[in-house]
C-alpha positions in Angstrom: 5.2 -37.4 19.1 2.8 -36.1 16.7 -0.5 -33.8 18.3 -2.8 -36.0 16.6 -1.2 -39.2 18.7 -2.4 -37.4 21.9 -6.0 -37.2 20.5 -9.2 -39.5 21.9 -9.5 -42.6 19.6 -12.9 -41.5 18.2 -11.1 -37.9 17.4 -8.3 -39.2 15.8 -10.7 -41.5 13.6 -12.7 -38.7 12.7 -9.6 -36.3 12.1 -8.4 -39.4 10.0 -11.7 -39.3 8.2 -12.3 -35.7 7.6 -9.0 -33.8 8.5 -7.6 -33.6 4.9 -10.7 -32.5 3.1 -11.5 -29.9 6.0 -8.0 -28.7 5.4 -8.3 -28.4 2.1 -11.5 -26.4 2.0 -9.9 -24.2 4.6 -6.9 -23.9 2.0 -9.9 -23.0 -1.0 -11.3 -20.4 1.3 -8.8 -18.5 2.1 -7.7 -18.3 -1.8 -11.1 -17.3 -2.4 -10.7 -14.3 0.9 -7.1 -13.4 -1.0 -8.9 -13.5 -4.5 -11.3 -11.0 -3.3 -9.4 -8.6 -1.1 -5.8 -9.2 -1.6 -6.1 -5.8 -4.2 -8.6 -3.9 -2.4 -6.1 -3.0 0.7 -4.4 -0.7 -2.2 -7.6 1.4 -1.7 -8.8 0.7 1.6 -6.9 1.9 4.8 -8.0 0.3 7.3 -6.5 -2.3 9.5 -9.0 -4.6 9.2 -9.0 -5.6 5.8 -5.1 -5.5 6.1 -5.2 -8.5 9.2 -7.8 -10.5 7.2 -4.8 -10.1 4.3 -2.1 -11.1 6.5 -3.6 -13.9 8.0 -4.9 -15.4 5.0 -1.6 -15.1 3.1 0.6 -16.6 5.9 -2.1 -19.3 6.6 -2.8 -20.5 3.1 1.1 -21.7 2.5 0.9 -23.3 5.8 -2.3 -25.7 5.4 -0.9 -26.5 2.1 1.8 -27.6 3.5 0.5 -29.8 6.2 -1.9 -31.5 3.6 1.0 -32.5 1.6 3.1 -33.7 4.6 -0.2 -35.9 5.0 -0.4 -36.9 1.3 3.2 -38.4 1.4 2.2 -40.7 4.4 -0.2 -42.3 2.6 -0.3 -46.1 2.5 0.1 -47.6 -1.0 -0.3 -51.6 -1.0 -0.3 -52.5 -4.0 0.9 -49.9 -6.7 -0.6 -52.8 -9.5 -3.9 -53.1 -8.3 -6.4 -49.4 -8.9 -7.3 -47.6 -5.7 -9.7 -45.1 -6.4 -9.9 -43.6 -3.1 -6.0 -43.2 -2.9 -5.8 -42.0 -6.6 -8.3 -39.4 -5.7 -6.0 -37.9 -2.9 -3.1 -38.0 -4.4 -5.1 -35.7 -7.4 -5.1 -33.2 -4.1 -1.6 -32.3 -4.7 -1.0 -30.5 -7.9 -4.5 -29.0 -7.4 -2.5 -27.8 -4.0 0.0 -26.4 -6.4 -2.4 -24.4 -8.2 -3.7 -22.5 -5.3 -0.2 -22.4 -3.3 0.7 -19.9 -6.5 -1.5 -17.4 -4.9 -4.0 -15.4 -7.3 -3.3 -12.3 -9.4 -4.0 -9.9 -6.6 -1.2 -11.0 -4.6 2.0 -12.6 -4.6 3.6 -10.3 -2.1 2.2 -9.2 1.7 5.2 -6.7 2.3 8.2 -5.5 0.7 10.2 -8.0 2.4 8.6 -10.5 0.5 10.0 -9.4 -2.8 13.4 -9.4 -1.1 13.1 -13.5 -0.6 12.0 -14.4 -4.3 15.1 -16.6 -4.0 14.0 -18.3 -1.6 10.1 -18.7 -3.3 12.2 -20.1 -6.1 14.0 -22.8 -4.0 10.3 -23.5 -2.3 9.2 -23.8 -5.5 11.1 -26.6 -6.7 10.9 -28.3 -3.4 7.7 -28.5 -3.8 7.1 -29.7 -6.6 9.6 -32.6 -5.9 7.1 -33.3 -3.0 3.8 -33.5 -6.0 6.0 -35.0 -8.0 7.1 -37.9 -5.0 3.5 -37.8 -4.0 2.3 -39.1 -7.9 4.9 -41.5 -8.6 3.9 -43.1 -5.1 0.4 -43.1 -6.5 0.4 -44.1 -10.4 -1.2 -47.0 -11.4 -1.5 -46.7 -14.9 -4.8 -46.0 -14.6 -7.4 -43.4 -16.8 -7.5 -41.3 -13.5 -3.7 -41.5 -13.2 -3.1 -39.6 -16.8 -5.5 -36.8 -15.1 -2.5 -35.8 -12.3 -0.7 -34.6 -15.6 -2.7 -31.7 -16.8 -3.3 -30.8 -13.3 0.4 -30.8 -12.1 1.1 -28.6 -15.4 -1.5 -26.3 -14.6 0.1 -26.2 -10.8 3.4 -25.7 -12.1 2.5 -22.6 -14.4 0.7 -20.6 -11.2 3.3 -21.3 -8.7 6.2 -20.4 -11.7 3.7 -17.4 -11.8 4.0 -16.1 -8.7 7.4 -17.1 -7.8 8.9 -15.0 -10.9 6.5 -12.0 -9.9 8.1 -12.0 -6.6 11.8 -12.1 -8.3 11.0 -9.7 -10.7 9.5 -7.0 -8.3 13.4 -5.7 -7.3 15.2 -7.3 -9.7 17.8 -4.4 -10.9 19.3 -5.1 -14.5 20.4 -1.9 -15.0 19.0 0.4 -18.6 19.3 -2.1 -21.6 19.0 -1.0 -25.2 15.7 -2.7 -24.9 14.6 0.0 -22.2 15.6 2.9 -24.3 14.4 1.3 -27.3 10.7 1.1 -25.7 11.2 5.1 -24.9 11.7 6.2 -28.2 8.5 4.0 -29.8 6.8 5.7 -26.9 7.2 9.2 -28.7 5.7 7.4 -32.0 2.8 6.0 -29.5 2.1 9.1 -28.4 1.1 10.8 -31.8 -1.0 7.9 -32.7 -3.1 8.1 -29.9 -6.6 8.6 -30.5 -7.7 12.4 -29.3 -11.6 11.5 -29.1 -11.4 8.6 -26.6 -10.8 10.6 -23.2 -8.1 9.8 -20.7 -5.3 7.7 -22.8 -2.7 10.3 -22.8 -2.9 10.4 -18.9 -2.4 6.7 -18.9 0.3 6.3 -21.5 2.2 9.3 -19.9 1.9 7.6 -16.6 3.2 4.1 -17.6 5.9 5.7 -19.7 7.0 8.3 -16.4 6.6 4.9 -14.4 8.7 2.9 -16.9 10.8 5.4 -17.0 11.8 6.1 -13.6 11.3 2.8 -11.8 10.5 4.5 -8.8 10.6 0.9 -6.8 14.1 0.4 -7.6 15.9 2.4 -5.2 18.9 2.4 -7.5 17.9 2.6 -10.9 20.5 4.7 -12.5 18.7 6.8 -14.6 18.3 10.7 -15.0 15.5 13.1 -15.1 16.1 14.2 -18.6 13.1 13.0 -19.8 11.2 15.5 -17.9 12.3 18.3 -20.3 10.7 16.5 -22.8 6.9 17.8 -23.8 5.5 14.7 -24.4 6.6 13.4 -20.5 6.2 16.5 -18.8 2.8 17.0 -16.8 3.4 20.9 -15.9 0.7 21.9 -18.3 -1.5 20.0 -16.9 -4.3 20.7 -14.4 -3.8 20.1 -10.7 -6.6 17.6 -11.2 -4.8 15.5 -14.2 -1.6 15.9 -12.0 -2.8 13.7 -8.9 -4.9 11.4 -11.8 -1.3 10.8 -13.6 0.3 10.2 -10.5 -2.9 7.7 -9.0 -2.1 5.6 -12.3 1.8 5.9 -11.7 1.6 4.1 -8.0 -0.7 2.1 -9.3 1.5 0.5 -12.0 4.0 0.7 -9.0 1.4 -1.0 -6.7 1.3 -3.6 -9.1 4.8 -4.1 -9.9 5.4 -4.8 -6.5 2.4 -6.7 -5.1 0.8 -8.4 -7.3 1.1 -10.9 -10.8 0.0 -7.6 -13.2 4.2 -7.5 -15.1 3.8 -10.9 -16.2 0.6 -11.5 -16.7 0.3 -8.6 -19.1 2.9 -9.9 -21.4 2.4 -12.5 -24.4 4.0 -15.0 -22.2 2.0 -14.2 -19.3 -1.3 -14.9 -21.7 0.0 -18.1 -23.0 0.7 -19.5 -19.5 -2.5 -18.5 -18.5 -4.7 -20.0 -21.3 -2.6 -23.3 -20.8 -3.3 -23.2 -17.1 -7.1 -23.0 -17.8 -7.4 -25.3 -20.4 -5.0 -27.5 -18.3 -8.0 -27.3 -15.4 -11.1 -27.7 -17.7 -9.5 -30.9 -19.3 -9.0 -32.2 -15.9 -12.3 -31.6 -15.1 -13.5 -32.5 -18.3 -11.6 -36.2 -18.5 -12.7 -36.1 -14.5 -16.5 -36.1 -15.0 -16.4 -38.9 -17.8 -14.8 -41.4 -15.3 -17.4 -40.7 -12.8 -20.5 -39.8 -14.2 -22.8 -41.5 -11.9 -20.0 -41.3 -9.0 -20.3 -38.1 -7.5 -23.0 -38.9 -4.8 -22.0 -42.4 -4.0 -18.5 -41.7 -4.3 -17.6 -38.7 -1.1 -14.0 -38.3 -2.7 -14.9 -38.1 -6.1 -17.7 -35.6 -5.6 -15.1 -33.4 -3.1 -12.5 -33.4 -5.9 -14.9 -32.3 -8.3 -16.1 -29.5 -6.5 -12.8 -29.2 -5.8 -11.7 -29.2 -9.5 -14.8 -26.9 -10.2 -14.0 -24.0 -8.0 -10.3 -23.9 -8.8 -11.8 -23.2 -12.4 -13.9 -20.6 -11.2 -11.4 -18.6 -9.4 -9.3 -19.0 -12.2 -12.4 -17.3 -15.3 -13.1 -15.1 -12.2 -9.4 -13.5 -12.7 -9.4 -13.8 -16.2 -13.0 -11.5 -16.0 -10.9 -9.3 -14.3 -7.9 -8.6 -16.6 -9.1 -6.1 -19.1 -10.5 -3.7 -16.1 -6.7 -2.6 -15.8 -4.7 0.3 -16.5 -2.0 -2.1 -17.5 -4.5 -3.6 -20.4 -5.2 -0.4 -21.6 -1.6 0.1 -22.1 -1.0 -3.4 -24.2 -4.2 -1.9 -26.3 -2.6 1.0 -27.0 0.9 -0.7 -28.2 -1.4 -3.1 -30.6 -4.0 -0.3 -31.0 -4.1 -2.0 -34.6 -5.5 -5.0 -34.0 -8.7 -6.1 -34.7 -10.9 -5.4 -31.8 -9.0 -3.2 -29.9 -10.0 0.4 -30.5 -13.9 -0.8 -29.3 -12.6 -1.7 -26.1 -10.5 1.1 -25.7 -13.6 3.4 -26.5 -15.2 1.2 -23.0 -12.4 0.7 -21.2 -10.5 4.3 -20.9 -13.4 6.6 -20.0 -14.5 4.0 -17.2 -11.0 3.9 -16.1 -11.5 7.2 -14.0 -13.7 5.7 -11.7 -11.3 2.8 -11.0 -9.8 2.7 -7.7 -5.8 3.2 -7.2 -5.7 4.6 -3.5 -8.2 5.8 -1.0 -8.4 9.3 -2.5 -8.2 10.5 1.6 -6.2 12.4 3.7 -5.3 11.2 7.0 -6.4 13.3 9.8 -4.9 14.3 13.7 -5.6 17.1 15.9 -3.1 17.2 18.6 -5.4 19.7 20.8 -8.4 17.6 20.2 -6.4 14.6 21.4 -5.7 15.8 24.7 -9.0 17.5 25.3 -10.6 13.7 24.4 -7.6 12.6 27.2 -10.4 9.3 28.0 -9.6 6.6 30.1 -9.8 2.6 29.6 -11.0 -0.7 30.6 -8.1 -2.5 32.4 -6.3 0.9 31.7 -4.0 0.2 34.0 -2.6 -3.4 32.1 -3.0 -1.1 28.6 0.1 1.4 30.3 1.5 -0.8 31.5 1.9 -2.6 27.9 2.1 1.1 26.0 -1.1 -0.1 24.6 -3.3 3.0 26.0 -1.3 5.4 24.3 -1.6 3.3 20.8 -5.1 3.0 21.7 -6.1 6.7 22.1 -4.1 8.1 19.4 -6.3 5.3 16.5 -9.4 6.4 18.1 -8.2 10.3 17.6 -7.2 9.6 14.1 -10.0 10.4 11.4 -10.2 10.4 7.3 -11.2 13.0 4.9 -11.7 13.4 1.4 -9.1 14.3 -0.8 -10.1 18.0 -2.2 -9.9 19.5 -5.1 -8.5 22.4 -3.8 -6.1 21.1 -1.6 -4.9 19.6 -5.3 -4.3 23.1 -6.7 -2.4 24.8 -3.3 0.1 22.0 -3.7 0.4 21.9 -7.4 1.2 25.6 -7.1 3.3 25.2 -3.9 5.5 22.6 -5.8 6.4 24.8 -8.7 7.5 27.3 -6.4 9.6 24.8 -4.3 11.3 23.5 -7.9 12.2 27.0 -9.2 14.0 27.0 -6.0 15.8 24.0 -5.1 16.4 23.1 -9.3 17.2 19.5 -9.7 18.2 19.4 -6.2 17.7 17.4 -3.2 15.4 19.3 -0.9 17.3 20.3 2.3 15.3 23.0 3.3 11.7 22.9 5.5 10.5 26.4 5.8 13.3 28.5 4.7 12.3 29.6 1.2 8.8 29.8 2.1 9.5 32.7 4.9 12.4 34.0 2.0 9.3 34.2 0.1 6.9 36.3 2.1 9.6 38.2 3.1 9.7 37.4 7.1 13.0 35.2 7.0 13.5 37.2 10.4 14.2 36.4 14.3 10.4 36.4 14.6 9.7 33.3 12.7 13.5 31.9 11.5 13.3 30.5 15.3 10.5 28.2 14.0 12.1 26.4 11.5 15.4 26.1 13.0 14.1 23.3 15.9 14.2 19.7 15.2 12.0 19.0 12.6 9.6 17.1 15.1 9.6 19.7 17.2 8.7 22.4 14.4 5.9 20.3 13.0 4.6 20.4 16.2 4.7 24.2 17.7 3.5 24.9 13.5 0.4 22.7 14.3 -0.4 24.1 17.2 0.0 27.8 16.0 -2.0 26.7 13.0 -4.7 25.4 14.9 -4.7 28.9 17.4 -4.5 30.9 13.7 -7.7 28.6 12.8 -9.6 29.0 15.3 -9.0 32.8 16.4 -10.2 33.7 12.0 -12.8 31.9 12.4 -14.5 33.3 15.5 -13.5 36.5 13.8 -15.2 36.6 10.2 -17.5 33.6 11.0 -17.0 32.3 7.8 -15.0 29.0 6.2 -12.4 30.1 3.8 -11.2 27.4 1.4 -7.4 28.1 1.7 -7.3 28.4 5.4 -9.3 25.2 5.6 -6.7 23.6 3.0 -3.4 24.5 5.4 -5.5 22.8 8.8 -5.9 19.8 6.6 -2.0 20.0 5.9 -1.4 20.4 9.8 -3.4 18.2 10.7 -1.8 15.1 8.5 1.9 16.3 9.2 0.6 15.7 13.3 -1.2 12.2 11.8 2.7 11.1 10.3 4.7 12.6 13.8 1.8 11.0 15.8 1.5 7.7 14.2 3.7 7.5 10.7 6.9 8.6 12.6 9.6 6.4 10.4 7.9 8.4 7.3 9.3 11.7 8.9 12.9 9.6 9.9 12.2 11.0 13.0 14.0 8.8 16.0 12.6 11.1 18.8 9.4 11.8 17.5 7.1 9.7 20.2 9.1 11.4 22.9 8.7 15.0 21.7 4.7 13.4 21.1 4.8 12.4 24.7 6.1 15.1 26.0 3.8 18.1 24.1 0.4 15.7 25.1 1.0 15.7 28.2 2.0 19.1 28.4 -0.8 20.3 26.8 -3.0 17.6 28.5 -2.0 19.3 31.9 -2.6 22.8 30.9 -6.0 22.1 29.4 -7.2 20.0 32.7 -5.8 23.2 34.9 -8.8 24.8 33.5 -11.8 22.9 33.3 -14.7 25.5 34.3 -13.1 27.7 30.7 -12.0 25.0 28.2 -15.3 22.6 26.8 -13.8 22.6 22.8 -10.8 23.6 20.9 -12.0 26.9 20.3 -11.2 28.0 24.2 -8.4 25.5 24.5 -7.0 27.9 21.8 -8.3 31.1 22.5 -6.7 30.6 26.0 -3.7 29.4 24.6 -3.2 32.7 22.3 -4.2 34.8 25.0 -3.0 33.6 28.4 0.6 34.8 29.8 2.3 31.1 30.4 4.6 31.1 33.3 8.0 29.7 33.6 8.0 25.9 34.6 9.5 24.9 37.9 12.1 22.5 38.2 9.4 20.1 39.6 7.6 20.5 36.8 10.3 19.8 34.7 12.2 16.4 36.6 10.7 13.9 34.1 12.3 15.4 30.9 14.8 13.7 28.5 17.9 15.4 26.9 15.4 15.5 23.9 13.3 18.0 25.6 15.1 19.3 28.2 14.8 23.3 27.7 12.5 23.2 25.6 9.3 25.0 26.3 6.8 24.0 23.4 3.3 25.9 24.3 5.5 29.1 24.8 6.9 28.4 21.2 3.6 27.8 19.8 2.3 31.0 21.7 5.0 32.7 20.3 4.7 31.7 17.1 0.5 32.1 16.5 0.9 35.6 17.8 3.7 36.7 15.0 1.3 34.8 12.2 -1.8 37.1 13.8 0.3 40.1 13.7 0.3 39.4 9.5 -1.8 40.0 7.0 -0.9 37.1 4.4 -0.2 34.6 7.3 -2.3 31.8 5.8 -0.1 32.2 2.5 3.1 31.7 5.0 1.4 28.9 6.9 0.5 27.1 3.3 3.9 27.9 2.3 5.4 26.2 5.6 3.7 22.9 5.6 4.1 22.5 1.7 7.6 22.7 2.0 8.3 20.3 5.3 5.7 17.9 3.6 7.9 18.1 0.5 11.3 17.8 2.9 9.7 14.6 4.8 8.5 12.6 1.4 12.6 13.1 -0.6 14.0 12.2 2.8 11.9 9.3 3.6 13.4 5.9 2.3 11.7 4.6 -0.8 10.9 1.0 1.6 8.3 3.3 3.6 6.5 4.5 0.2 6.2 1.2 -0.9 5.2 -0.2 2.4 2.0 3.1 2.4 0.8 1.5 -1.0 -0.4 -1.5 0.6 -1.9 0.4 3.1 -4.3 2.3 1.1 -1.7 5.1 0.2 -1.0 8.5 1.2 -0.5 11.8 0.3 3.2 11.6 1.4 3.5 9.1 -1.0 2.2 10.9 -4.2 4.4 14.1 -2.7 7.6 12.5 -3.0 6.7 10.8 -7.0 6.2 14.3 -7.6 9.5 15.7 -6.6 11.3 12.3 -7.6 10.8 12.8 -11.1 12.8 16.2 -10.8 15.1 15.0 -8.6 18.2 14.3 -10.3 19.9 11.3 -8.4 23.6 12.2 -9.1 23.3 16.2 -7.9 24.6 17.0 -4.2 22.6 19.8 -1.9 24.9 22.6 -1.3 
């Protein structure tokens, strides 16, 4: 029995009436919603843009698909004899096609998505059977009839669109000659590139690096020679040009994975598109001659004219859209001789800095101001009992900040340290050659990076908070590097906190649970002393902390069982006090378990971060990848 059976008569009339064309405008809006923010969560964190996303792309296929199961029940008499009415709602179906292809800002909500293009293949030939059925069922030989033609090709072209995005994203053919071919003309490229029109070397040499590399395909088999070569190589370049290089590389890989930008940024991809518009604008154009004076007397003829009218618009709106892309800038360059082109280069590439690839931010958590916050809920007691509170407190903790400039230049220099000692090599090491460095590789801080890694990034931020803290009640002042390594801290706690699969950490919540509440309980022993995270420190550096009793410890795991993590933090602030250079050693640290976490975390998870505004992490591990040679094995 069908839902609609178990309606009132007078709601089943009206659903009857008005149930296809409120559907459909349903179906319109939320193509217009993924139209206008379906490429915005690359630059925009937050979860609410990311819901609106989701719900949109998972609702859109569905209401499509319950108008067409309507639009093959409907009753056809008398296939001989012209019905307007019925003619005009079977028109719904390849204009259903059109927006079921999803616009140029999405074809993909997650990675998994790319991993059933197979299957968006199969769906797409099912459905077009279904248009197809739907227009046989309704052809009457009439003007209006001829109209389900350019429609249905127009239908066929976006849904072929998306559907070969989507099995093109991970699609692994191995190098061809054709690849290798494109690298040598790169070279060429390069030396013709014009040296007064600002920022086209850093796009060229990011599309070629990404072209390159692949850095989506997990196993692309190709080696880092290329980074030997001058023309490829960004070590010259300014910390600043760097991170701008690398914006433009996840960008491209953004796009390669999420959205239509590979194929329609090819001479194919134009074609199609042209055809697909012009398909529309001579529907709508034939459309309007056969009702010229119909639209207000006719309510189906004027809804599939508006109907017609706004799939049009969406479609010049995206068309607007296409030369505001690196990837344009990129076909320009390759026909650079073609009539036109330079002038919009000389527009296009110095706005292109202001274009948005990522959020340009930094994640922020501070474990000590997390448990001093310790607040309580509404219906707190459901939220535990759920693990919602938890989840709850830790988004409220979490904060953003600007990307600095100077954070830029400590990790630029960081990573050229880290490369002239690990080679072409894996990274295996999280602290080591940063203590080898600075000369303490010695029982007072070897300890420290010899715990789990969770449990070092943890005692680290909490003796870099104590280090932070005590220097600056000491000089009174804000010094740029020791504000750099809190920032560091501070999003290594965010990924352990609330990132944990980017750290491949499979006890990280415990050891999370079990240092908040620790901490939680010291700090609430002492609530006449501790108001801020300046005394929660200052007692933490200074205070003798006695041994824990066995009652004390009866809730622990095997995880943490012995392990006594405000002693080790204690332990560890006072050494870095005891040195001079300890901010240079605390830089060194969190550079080098930042660079350990991005190579060791799966390529999925950095793909996943891109359509969640990016991250740091993410740009870390490009960085490495690209001297990382695929084939070497870590001593």
């Amino acid at each position: 029995m069908l839902i609609i059976d178990l309606l009132p008569g007078e709601l089943e009339e009206l659903w009857n009436a008005w149930g296809m064309i409120t559907l459909a405008l349903v179906s319109f809006t939320l193509q217009i919603v993924l139209t206008l923010l379906g490429g915005r969560r690359r630059y925009i964190p937050g979860i609410q843009i990311r819901f609106i996303v989701w719900f949109a792309y998972l609702l859109s296929g569905s209401v499509v698909k319950i108008i067409m199961g309507k639009l093959t029940t409907i009753e056809v008499r008398d296939i001989e004899k012209q019905n307007i009415t019925i003619e005009l709602m079977a028109l719904l179906a390849p204009l259903l096609l059109v927006q079921i292809g999803n616009p140029d800002t999405i074809t993909a909500y997650s990675i998994e998505d790319n991993r059933l293009g197979l299957r968006q293949l199969l769906s797409l030939l099912f459905q077009v059977g279904i248009v197809v059925y739907i227009l046989i069922r309704c052809w009457t030989n009439s003007p209006l009839s001829f109209l389900y033609l350019p429609t249905f090709l127009a239908g066929i072209i976006k849904y072929g669109e998306s559907a070969w995005a989507l099995k093109s994203a991970l699609w692994n053919s191995g190098l061809t000659t054709a690849d290798l071919a494109e690298e040598e003309n790169a070279l060429s490229l390069f030396k013709k590139l014009s040296e007064d029109i600002p920022d086209l070397e850093l796009i060229s040499k990011a599309y070629y690096r990404f072209n390159c590399f692949k850095p989506h395909l997990e196993n692309w088999l190709y080696q880092p020679f290329y980074e030997s070569l001058s023309w490829m190589s960004i070590d010259a370049y300014s910390a600043e040009d760097v991170f701008r290089i690398t914006d433009s590389e996840l960008g491209f890989m953004y796009d390669a994975l999420y959205t239509k930008a590979p194929i329609i940024y090819t001479w194919i991809g134009c074609i199609l598109r042209i055809i697909s518009l012009f398909s529309l604008v001579f529907t709508l154009f034939g459309f309007t001659i056969l009702f010229t004076e119909g639209f207000i007397s006719h309510t189906d003829a004027g809804f599939t004219y508006s109907m017609l009218i706004g799939a049009i618009i969406l479609e010049v709106y995206q068309i607007i859209l296409l030369p505001f892309s690196d990837w344009a800038i990129i076909e320009m360059i390759k026909h650079y001789d073609m009539p036109f082109v330079m002038p919009c280069l000389r527009v296009l590439a110095p706005r292109s800095y202001k274009w948005k690839r990522w959020s340009n931010s930094l994640a922020q958590f501070n474990l000590v101001d997390f448990c001093l916050r310790d607040e309580q809920f509404k219906f707190g007691g459901i939220l535990k009992f759920h693990g919602m509170d938890m989840k709850i407190r830790k988004c409220k903790s979490k904060t953003r900040v600007d990307f600095p400039k100077e954070l830029k230049e400590l990790m630029v220099q960081e990573m050229k340290e880290i490369d002239i000692e690990r080679g072409l090599k894996p990274i295996t090491q999280r602290g080591q050659w940063a203590l080898q460095r600075y000369g303490c590789l010695n029982h007072d801080f070897r300890w420290s990076i010899k715990r789990d890694f969770d449990k070092s990034i943890t005692i680290w931020h909490i003796a870099t908070d104590i280090c932070y803290r005590s220097d600056n009640a000491q000089y009174d002042t804000t010094n740029t590097q020791i504000e750099m390594c809190r920032l560091l801290s501070n999003y290594m706690m965010y990924l352990l906190a609330i990132r944990p699969h980017m750290l491949c950490s499979t006890t990280a919540k415990i050891i999370f649970k079990h240092t908040s509440t620790k901490l939680s309980t010291f700090l609430r022993a002492r609530p006449s002393t501790i108001k801020d995270e300046y005394e929660a420190c200052r007692i933490l550096r200074t205070e003798e902390l006695h041994k824990e009793s066995d009652a004390d410890r009866k809730n622990e795991t095997m995880v943490t069982a012995k392990w006594h993590v405000l002693r080790d933090a204690q332990r560890l602030a006072r050494n870095l006090l005891d040195r001079e250079n300890r901010w240079l050693i605390i830089s060194g640290i969190w550079m080098e378990m930042l660079c350990y976490a991005a190579s060791n975390c799966p390529v999925d998870h950095h793909s996943e971060q891109l359509r969640r505004g990016g991250g740091l992490i993410t740009h870390v591990w490009l960085l490495l990848a690209h001297k990382t040679d695929k084939f070497s094995t870590s001593d």
